[in-house]
C-alpha positions as CSV (number, residue, x, y, z in Angstrom):
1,X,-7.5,-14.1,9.8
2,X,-7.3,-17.8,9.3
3,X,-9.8,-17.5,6.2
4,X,-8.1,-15.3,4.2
5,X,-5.3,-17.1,1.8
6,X,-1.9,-15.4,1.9
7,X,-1.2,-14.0,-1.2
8,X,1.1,-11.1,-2.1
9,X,1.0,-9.1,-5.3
10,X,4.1,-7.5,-5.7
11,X,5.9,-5.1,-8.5
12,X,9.8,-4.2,-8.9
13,X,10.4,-7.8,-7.7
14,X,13.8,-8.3,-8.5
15,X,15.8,-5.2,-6.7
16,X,17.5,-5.4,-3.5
17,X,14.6,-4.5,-1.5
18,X,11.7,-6.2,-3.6
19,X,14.2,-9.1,-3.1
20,X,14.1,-8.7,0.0
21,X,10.1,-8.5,0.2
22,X,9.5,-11.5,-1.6
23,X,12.1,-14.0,0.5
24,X,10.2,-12.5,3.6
25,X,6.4,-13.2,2.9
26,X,8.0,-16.8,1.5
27,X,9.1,-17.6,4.4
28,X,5.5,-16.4,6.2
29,X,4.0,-19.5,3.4
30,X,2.5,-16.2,1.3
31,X,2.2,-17.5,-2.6
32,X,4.0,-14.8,-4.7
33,X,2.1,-12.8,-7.9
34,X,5.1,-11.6,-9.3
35,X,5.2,-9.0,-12.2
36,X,8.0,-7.5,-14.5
37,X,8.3,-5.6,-17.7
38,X,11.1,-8.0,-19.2
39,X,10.8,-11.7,-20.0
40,X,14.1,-12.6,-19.3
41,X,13.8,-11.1,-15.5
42,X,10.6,-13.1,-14.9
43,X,12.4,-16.1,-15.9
44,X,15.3,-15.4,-13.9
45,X,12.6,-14.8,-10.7
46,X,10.5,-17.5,-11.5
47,X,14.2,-19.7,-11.3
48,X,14.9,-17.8,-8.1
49,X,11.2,-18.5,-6.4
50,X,10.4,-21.6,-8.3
51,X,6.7,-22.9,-10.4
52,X,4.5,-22.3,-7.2
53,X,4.6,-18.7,-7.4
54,X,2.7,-16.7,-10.4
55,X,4.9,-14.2,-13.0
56,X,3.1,-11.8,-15.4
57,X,4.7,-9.5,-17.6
58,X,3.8,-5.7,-16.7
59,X,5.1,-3.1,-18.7
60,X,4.5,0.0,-16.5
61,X,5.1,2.6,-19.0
62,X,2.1,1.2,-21.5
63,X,-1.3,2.6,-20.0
64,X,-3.4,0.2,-21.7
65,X,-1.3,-2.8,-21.9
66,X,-1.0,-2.4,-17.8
67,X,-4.8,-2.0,-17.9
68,X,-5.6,-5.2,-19.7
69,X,-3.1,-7.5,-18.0
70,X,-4.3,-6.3,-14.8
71,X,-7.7,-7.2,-15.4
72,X,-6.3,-10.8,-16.3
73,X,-4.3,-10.9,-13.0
74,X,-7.8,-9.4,-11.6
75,X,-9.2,-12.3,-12.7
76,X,-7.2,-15.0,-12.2
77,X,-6.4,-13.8,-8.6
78,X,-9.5,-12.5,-6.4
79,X,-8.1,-13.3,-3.5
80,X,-4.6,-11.1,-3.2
81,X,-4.6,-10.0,0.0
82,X,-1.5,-8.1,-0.1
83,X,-0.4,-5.5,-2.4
84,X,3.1,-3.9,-2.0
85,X,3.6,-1.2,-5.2
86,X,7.6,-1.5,-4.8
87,X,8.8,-0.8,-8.6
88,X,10.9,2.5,-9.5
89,X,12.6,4.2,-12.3
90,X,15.2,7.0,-12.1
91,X,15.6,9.1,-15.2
92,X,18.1,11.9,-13.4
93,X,18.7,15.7,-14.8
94,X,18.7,19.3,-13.5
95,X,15.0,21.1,-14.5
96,X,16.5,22.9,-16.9
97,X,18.0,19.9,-18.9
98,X,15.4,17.4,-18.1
99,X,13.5,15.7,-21.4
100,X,9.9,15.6,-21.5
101,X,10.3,11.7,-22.1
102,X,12.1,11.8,-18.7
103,X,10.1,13.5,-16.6
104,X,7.1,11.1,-18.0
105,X,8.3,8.0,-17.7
106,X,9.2,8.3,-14.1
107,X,6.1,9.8,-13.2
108,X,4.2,7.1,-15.2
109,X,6.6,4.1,-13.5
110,X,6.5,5.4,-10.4
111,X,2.8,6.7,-9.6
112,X,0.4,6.1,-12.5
113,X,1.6,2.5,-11.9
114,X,0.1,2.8,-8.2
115,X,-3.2,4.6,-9.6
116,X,-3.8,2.0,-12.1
117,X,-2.5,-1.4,-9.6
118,X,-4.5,-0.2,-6.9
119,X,-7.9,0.5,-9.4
120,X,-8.2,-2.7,-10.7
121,X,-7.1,-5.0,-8.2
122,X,-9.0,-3.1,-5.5
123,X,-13.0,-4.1,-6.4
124,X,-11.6,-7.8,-5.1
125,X,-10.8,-7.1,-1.7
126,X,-13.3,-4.3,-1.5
127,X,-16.2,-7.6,-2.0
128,X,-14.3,-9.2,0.1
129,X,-13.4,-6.5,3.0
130,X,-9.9,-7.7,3.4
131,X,-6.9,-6.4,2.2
132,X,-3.6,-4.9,2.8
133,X,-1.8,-2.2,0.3
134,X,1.8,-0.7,1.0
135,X,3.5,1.6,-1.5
136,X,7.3,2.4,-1.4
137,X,8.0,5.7,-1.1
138,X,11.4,7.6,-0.6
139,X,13.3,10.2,1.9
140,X,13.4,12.4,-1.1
141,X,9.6,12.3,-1.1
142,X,10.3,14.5,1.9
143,X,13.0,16.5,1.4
144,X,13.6,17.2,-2.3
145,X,16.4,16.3,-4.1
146,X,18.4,18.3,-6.4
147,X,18.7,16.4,-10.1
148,X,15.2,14.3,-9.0
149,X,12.3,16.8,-8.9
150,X,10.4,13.8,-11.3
151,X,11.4,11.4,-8.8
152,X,10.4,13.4,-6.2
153,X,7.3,14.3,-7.6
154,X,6.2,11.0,-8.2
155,X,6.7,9.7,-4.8
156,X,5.6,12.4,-3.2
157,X,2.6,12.2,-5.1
158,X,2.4,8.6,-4.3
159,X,1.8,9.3,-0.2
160,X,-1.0,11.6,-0.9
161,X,-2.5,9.3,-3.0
162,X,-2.2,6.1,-0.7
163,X,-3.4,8.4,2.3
164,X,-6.7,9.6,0.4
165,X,-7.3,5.7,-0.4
166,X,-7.1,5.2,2.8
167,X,-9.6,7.5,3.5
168,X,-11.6,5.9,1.3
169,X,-11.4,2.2,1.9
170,X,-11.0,1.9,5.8
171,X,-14.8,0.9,6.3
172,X,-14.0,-2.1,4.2
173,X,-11.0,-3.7,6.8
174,X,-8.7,-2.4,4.2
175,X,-5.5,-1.3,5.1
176,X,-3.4,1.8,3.0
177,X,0.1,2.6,3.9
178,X,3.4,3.9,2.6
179,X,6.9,2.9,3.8
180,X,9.9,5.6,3.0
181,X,13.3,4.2,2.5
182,X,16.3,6.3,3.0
183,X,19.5,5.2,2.2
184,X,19.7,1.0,1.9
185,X,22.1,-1.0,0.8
186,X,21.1,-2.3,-2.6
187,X,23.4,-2.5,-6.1
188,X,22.0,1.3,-6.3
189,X,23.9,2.5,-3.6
190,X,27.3,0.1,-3.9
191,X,27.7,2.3,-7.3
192,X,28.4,5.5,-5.1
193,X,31.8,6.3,-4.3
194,X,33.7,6.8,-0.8
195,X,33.5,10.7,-0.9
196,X,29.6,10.4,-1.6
197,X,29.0,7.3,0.6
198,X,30.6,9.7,3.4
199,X,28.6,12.7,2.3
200,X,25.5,10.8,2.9
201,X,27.0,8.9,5.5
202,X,27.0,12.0,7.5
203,X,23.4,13.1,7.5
204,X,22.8,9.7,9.3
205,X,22.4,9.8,13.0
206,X,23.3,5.8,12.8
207,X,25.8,6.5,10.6
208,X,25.2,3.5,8.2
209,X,23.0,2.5,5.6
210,X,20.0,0.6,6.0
211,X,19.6,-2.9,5.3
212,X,16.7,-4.3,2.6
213,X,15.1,-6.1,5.6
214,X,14.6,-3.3,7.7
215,X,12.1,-2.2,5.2
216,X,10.7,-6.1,4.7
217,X,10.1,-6.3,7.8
218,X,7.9,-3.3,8.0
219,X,6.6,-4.0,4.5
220,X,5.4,-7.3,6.3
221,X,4.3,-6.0,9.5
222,X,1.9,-3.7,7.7
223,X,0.6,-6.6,5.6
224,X,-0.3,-8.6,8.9
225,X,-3.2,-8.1,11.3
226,X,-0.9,-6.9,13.8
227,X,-1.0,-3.8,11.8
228,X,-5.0,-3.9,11.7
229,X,-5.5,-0.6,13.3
230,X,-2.7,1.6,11.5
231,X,-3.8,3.1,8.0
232,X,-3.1,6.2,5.9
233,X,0.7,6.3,7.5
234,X,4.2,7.0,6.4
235,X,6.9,5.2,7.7
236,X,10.3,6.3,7.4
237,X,12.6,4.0,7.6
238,X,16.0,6.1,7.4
239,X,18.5,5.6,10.7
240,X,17.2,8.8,11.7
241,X,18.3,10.6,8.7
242,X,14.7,12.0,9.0
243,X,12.5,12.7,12.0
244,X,9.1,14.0,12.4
């Protein structure tokens, strides 16, 4: 659609795959909305991606500090077409030695984030029955993960939330989908060592680890109107690692 400005709101910016996101829809002529919870990483992005992109600070973990800068963002920005909900903590532990904190600031990072993103920046594309959202998911989401049941939890509870949005939203022309990473190469993973790189390693039909544009791509293929007819989906994107 011609008519509709290109305009991606993105969170968790500055990993290997929102890195990866971002260069992508730059280089489809999307303007960026960039947001981060520290000062010196928006800097460091707004360096990267230059003064014709937008950077807000977002503090994920602070309920009503999220709620009252998204309302300016909101406001500032009606017509974000794109929304991809990339931003993820990991706060690690066995159930037994897991810390209330930990558990609730992964859940809050990770999905409350999504709940409150999507509420207040959906009433703009709802008026103007355009939009695209993509959340980013995980494997795990699917098959557990021994040391991550927060993590787990909170993106498995991401995809049902995305799919009932979608339910709700599709008469508008708005789009809801989820994309699920496996294992990609990203500062994450080059922290593992051989014997768990070749654990992992092994559980992959392709017998390699994904690369951050094999999910950007996707990522961008659902924002586009190639995509117009696909909604409430999970795509795993995993080198087989997972099939349905």
């Amino acid at each position: 659609m011609n008519e509709i400005k290109k305009k991606l709101f993105i969170t968790g910016a500055s990993g290997g795959i929102g890195t990866a996101i971002c260069e992508k829809f730059l280089k489809e002529n999307y303007t960026l909305i960039i947001t981060s919870s520290q000062k010196d990483k928006l800097l460091s992005l707004e360096k990267k991606y230059g003064s014709n992109n937008y950077y807000y600070k977002l503090d994920l973990l602070d309920e009503q500090e999220i709620e009252s800068d998204l309302k300016i963002i909101s406001e500032q920005h009606k017509d974000i077409s794109v929304i991809v909900n990339n931003a993820g903590i990991t706060e690690d532990n066995l159930i037994l030695r897991m810390k209330n904190e930990q558990w609730k600031n992964v859940i809050k990072a990770n999905l409350d984030s999504n709940f409150f993103i999507i509420k207040n920046l959906l009433p703009n594309m709802l008026s103007r029955r355009y939009g695209k959202i993509i959340g980013i998911s995980s494997v795990v989401a699917t098959t557990g993960n021994p040391g991550q049941s927060n993590y787990v939890s909170s993106k498995s509870g991401l995809i049902g939330l995305y799919k009932s949005i979608a339910h709700e939203v599709a008469k508008r022309k708005i789009n809801v989908n989820v994309v699920s990473p496996g294992y990609i190469t990203t500062p994450m993973t080059n922290k593992l060592n051989e014997v768990q790189k070749n654990e992992i390693m092994s559980k992959i039909p392709m017998q390699s680890f994904g690369d951050p544009k094999d999910v950007a791509n996707l990522v961008y293929f659902l924002s586009s109107d190639d995509s117009s007819y696909i909604t409430g989906q999970n795509f795993n994107v995993n080198g087989g690692m997972l099939m349905f």
